[in-house]
DOTOR-277733 format. One record per residue (C-alpha): residue in one letter; chain; x, y, z. Coordinates in steps of 0.001 Angstrom, whole numbers, plus 524288, in hexadecimal, padded with zeros to 5 digits. Last residue first. Layout:
BEGIN
{"A","A",{X,Y,Z}},
...
//
This chain:
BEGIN
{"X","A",{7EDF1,7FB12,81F08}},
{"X","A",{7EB0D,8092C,81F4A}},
{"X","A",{7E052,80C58,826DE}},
{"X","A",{7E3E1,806D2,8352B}},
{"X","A",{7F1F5,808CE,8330E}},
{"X","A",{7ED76,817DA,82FE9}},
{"X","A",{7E57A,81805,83E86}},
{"X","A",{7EF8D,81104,844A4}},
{"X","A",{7F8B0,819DB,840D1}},
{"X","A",{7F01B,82677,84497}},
{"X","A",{7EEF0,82123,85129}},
{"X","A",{7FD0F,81EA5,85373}},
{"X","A",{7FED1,82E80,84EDE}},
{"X","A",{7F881,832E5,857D6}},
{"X","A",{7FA86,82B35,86589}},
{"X","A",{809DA,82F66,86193}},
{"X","A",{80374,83E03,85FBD}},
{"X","A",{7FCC3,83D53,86DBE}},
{"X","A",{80863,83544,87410}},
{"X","A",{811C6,84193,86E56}},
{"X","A",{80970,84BA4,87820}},
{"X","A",{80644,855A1,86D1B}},
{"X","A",{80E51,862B1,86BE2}},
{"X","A",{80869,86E8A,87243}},
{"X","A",{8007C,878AE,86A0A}},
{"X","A",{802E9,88665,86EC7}},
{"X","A",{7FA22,89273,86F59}},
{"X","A",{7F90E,89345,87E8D}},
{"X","A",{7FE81,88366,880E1}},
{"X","A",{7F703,87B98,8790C}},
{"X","A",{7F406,86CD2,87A79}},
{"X","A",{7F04B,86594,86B55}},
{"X","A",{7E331,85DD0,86CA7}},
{"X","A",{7EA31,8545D,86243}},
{"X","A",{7DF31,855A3,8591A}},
{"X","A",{7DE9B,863DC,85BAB}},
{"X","A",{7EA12,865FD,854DE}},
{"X","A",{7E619,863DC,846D2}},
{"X","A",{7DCA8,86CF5,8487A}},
{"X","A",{7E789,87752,8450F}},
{"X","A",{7E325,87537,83710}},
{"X","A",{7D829,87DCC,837EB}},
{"X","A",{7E1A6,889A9,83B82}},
{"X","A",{7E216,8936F,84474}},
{"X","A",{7EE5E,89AC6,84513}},
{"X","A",{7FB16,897BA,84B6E}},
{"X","A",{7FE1E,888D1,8513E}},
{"X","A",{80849,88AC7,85CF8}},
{"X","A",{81027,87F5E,85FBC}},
{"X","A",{81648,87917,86A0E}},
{"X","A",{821A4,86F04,8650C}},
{"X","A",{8215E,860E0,867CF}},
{"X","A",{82516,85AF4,85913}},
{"X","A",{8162E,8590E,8571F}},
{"X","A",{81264,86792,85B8B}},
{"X","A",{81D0F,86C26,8525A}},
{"X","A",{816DC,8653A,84676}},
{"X","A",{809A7,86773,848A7}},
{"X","A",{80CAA,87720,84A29}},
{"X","A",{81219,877D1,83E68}},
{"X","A",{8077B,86FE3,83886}},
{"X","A",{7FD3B,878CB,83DDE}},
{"X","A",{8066F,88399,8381F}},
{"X","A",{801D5,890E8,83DD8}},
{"X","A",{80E6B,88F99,845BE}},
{"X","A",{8150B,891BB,852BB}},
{"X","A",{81CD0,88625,85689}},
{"X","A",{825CE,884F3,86282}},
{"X","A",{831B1,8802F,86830}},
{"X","A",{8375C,87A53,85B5E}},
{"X","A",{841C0,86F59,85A8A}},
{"X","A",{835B4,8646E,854A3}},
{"X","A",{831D0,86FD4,849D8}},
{"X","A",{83FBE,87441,8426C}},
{"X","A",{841C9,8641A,84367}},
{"X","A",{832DE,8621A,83BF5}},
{"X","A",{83598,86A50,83117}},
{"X","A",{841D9,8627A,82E6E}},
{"X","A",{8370A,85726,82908}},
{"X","A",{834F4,86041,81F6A}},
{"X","A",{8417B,86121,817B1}},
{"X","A",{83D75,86A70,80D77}},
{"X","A",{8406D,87508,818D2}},
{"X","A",{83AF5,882DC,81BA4}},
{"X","A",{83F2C,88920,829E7}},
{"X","A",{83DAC,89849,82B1E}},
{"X","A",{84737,89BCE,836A2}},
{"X","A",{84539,8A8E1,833F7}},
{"X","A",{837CB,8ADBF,82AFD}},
{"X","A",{834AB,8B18B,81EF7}},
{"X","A",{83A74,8A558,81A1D}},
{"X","A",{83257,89EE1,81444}},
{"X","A",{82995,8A6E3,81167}},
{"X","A",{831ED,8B0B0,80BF9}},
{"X","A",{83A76,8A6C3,804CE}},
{"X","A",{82D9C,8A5AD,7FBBB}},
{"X","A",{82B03,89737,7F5CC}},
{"X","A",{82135,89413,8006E}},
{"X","A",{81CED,88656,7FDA7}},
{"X","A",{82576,88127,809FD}},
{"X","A",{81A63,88460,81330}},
{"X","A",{81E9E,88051,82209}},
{"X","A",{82804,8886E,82590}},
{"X","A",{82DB2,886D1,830CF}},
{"X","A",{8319E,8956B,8393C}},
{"X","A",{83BB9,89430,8431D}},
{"X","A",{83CC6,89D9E,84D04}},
{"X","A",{846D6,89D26,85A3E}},
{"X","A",{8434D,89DCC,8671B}},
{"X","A",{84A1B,8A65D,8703C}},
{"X","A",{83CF2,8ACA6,875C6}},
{"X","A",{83AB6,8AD42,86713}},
{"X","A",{84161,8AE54,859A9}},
{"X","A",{84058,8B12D,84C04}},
{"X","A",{8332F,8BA0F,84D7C}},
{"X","A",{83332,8BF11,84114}},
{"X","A",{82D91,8CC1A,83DB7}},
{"X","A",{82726,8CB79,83073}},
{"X","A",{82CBB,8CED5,8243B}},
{"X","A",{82DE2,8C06C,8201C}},
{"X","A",{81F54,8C0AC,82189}},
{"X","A",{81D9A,8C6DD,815E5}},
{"X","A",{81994,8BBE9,80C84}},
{"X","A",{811CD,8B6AD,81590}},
{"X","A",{80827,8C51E,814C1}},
{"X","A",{80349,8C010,8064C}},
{"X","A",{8002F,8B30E,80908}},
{"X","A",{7FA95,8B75D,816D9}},
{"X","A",{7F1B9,8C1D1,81316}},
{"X","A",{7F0FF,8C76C,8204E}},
{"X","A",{7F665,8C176,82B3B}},
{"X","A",{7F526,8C5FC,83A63}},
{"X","A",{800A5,8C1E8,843A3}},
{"X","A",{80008,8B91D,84E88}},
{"X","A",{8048E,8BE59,85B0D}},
{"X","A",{80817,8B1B0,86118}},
{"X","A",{80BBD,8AED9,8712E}},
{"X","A",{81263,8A218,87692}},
{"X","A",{80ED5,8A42B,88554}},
{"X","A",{80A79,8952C,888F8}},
{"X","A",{8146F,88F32,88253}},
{"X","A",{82047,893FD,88818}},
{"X","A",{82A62,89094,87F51}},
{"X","A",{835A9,88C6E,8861F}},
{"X","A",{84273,89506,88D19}},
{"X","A",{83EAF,8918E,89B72}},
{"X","A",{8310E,8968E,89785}},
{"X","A",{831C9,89E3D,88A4F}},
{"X","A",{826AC,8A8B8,88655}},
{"X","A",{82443,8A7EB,876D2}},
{"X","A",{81DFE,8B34A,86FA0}},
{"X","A",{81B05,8AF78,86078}},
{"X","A",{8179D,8BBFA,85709}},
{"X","A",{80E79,8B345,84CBF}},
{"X","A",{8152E,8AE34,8400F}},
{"X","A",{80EB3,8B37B,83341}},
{"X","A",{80188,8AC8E,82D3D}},
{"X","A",{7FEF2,8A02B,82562}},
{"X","A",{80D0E,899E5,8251A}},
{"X","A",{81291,899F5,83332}},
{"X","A",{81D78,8915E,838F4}},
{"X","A",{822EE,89563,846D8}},
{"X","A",{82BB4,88D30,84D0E}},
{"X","A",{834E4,88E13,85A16}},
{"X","A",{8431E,88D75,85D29}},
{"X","A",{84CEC,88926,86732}},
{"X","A",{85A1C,889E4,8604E}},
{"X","A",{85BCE,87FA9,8550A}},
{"X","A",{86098,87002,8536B}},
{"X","A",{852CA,86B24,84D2D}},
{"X","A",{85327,85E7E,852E8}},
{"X","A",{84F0B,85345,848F9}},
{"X","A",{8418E,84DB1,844B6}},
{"X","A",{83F67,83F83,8445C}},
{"X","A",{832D4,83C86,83C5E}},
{"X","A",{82960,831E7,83EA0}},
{"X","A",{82345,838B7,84CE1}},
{"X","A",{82653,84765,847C3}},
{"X","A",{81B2A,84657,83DF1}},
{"X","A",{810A7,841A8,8465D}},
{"X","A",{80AA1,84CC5,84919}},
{"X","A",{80AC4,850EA,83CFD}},
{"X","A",{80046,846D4,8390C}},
{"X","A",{7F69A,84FFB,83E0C}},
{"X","A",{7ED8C,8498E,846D4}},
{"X","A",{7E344,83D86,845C5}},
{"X","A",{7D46D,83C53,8446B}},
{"X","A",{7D442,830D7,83B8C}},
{"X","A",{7C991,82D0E,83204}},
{"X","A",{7CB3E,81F17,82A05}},
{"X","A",{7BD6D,81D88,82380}},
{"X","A",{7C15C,82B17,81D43}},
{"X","A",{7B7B7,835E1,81922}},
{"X","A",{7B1A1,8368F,82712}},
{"X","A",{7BD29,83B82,82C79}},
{"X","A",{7BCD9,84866,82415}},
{"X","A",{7B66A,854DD,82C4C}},
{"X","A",{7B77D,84F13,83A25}},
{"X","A",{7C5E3,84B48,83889}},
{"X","A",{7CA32,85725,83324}},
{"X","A",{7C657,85F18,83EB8}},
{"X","A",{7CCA0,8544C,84693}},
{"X","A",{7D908,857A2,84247}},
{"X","A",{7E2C3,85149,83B0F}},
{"X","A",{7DA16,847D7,8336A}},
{"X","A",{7DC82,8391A,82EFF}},
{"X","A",{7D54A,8350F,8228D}},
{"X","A",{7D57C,825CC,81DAF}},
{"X","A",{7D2DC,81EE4,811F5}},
{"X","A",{7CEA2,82BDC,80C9D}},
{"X","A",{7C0B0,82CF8,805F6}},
{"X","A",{7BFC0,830F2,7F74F}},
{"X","A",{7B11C,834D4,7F4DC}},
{"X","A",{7AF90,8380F,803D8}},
{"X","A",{7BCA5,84019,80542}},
{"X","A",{7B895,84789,7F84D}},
{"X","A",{7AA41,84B0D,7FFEC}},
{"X","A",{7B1FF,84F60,80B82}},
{"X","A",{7BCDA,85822,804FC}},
{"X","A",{7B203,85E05,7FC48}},
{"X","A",{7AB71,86098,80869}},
{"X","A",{7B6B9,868A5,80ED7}},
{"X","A",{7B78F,86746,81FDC}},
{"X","A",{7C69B,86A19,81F8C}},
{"X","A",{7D24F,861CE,81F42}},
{"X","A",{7DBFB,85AFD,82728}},
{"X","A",{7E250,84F98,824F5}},
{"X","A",{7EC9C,84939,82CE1}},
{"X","A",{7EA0D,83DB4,82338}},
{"X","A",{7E28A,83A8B,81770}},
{"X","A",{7E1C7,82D18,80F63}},
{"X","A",{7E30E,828A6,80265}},
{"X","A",{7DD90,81A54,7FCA2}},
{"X","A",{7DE29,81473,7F037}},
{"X","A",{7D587,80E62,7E64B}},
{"X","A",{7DB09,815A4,7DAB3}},
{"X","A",{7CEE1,81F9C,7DB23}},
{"X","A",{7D0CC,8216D,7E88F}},
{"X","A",{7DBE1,8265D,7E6D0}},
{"X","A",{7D9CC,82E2C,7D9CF}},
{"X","A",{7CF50,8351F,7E24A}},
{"X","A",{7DB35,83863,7EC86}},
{"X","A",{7E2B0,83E5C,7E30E}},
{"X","A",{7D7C0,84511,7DCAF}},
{"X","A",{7D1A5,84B56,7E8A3}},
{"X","A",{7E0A5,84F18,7EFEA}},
{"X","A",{7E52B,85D94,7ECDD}},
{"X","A",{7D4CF,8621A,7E6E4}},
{"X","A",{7CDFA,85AB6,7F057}},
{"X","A",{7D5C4,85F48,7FCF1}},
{"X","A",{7D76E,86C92,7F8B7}},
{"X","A",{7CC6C,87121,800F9}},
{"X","A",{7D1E7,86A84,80D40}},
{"X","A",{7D473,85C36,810BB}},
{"X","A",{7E226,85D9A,80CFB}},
{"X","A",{7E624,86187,81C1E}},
{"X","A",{7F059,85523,81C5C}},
{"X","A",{7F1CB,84812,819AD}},
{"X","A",{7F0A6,83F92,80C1E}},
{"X","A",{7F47A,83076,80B5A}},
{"X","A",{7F1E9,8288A,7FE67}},
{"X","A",{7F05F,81A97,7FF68}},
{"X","A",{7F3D4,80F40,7F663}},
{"X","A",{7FC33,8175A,7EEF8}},
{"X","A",{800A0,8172B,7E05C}},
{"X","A",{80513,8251C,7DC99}},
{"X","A",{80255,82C8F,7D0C0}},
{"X","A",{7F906,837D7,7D67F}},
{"X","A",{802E4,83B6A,7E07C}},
{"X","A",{80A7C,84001,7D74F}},
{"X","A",{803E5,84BAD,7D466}},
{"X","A",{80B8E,85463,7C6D4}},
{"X","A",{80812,85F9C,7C91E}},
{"X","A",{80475,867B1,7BF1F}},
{"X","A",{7F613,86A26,7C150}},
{"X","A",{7F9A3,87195,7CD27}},
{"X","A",{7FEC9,87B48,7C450}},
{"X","A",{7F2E8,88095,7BE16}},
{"X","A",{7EA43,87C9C,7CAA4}},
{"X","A",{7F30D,886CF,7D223}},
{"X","A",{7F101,88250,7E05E}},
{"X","A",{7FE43,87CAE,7E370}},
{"X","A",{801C9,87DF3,7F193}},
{"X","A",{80D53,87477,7EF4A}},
{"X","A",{8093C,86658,7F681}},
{"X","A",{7FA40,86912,7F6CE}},
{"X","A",{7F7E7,86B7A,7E90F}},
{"X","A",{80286,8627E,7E578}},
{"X","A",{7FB25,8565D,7EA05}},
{"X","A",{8013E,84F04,7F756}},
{"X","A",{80CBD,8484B,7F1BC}},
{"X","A",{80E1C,838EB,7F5A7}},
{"X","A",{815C3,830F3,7FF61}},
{"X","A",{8186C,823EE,8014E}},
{"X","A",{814DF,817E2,80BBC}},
{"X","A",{81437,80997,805DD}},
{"X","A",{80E34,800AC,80D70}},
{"X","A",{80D67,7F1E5,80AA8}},
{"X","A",{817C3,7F0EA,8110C}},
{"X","A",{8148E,7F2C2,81DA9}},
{"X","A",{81892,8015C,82424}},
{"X","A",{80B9D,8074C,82454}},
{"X","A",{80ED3,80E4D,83321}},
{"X","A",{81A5E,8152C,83252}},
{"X","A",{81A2B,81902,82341}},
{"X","A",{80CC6,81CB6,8253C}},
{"X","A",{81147,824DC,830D0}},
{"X","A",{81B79,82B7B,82AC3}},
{"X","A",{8131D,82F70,81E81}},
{"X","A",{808BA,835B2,82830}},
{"X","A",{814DC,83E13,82E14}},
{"X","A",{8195C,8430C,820C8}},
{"X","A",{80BF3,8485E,81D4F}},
{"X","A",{809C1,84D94,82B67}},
{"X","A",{815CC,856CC,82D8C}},
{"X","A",{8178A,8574C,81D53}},
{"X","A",{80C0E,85F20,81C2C}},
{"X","A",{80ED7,868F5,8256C}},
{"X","A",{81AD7,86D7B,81EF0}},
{"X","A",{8133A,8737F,8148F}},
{"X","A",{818C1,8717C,8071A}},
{"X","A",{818B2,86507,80BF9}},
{"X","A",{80FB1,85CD8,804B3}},
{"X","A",{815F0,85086,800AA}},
{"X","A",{8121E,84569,80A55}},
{"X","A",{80668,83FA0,80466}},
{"X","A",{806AD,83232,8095B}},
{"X","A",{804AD,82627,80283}},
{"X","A",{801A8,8189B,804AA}},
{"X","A",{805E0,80DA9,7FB51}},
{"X","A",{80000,80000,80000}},
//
């Protein structure tokens, strides 16, 4: 049996926290040989921003001319481009007599979505938040109410030490970065007193590419600033870099090292925040955002304005569900 995974789409850093994660834990758990575990593109549209119809035409989508058994897709496609990135791939599925399934989705409440998930059910669907859950369980015989599959990212991969003065991170892409005020208790973050002035936007895609004009705030209380970014689509050196101690890598997997030495997190990222929170660092999620329901599931403590890091039993009690759930499905 030839399974799947997309694992392409990481233009956004995000993507690869829970895309490479579910590909680790099929190759943990479907290890008998008559399972074969590979990767596949997610579609174009989705991988490089493209919305041009003139040029999207172009591509060239090899994920049309492979020979799996099952198809795996994850992630927030179950939005209003859902149908139009994924409806003929996964028709032609079905069509061959094969199966595809969804994981760590999330999506939004979209009858088009519901009445395409009815013609062409999933083998299985596992949600990230409850939200989710409610709105697309029913589509599936195999429903699971699970958690982000970032969480379990830093469990199959061995990060190293990032060797660097005491430091904390701040990643923002939808607004600019909030004045931070940190008080220190025997020289740590104080938790409880971590004040943010967070500053009014106004026509963002136009204002971004100013921002390098703005007053940095490069370091704090004796902690240093480093700034991930999380978008490598950007082709401008001013957004990039409009900041000090921007960090931009091709090598993804570093991403996770600049995280696990951090103090802190402060970002409007929800998988910025995800990521630190499962390597043990507070974080501070900016903005209000649907996706940010992702946390409930976990019934996330707070300190003030700060999410605390998850008791490692709780994601360890995770993740052995979700295997048994998959090893109950896929046989």
């Amino acid at each position: 049996m030839k399974i799947y995974i997309e694992n392409s789409s990481w233009l956004n850093i995000g993507d690869f926290f829970y895309q490479e994660s579910i590909f680790n834990i099929f190759k943990e758990i479907f290890t008998a040989e008559q399972f074969k575990i590979k990767c596949f593109d997610a579609p174009i549209k989705r991988s490089f921003k493209i919305n041009n119809k003139f040029f999207l035409k172009n591509a060239f989508e090899l994920r049309n001319y492979l020979d799996g058994d099952i198809y795996v897709l994850s992630g927030p496609i179950l939005g209003e481009e859902f149908i139009n990135s994924y409806g003929k791939f996964i028709e032609t599925i079905k069509s061959n007599g094969k199966e595809y399934v969804i994981l760590s989705a999330h999506g939004k409440d979209i009858s088009e979505n519901k009445k395409f998930l009815e013609k062409y059910p999933p083998l299985a669907i596992s949600t990230r938040s409850f939200e989710t859950y409610k709105i697309y369980n029913s589509f599936s015989k195999n429903s699971f109410d699970g958690i982000c599959n970032a969480f379990f990212l830093p469990i199959y991969l061995d990060v190293p030490n990032f060797i660097y003065p005491k430091y904390i991170l701040k990643s923002f892409y939808s607004t600019f970065e909030p004045k931070v005020k940190l008080n220190l208790i025997n020289q740590k973050i104080d938790l409880e007193n971590i004040s943010l002035s967070l500053k009014k936007k106004f026509l963002w895609k136009i204002s971004r590419h100013f921002n390098f004009l703005t007053k940095n705030e490069d370091e704090l209380e004796g902690f240093n600033v480093i700034r991930p970014i999380h978008d490598l689509s950007y082709k401008f050196h001013h957004l990039n870099f409009a900041k000090k101690n921007s960090y931009i890598s091709y090598n993804i997997s570093n991403y996770l090292s600049v995280y696990k030495s951090s103090d802190l997190v402060i970002s409007d990222r929800i998988h910025s925040v995800v990521i630190g929170l499962s390597l043990n660092i507070p974080s501070v999620l900016c903005g209000n955002w649907d996706r940010a329901t992702l946390l409930d599931r976990l019934k996330l403590k707070k300190i003030n304005n700060c999410y605390l890091p998850p008791e490692k039993k709780q994601i360890n009690n995770e993740l052995e569900n979700y295997k048994n759930w998959l090893r109950s499905i896929i046989k």
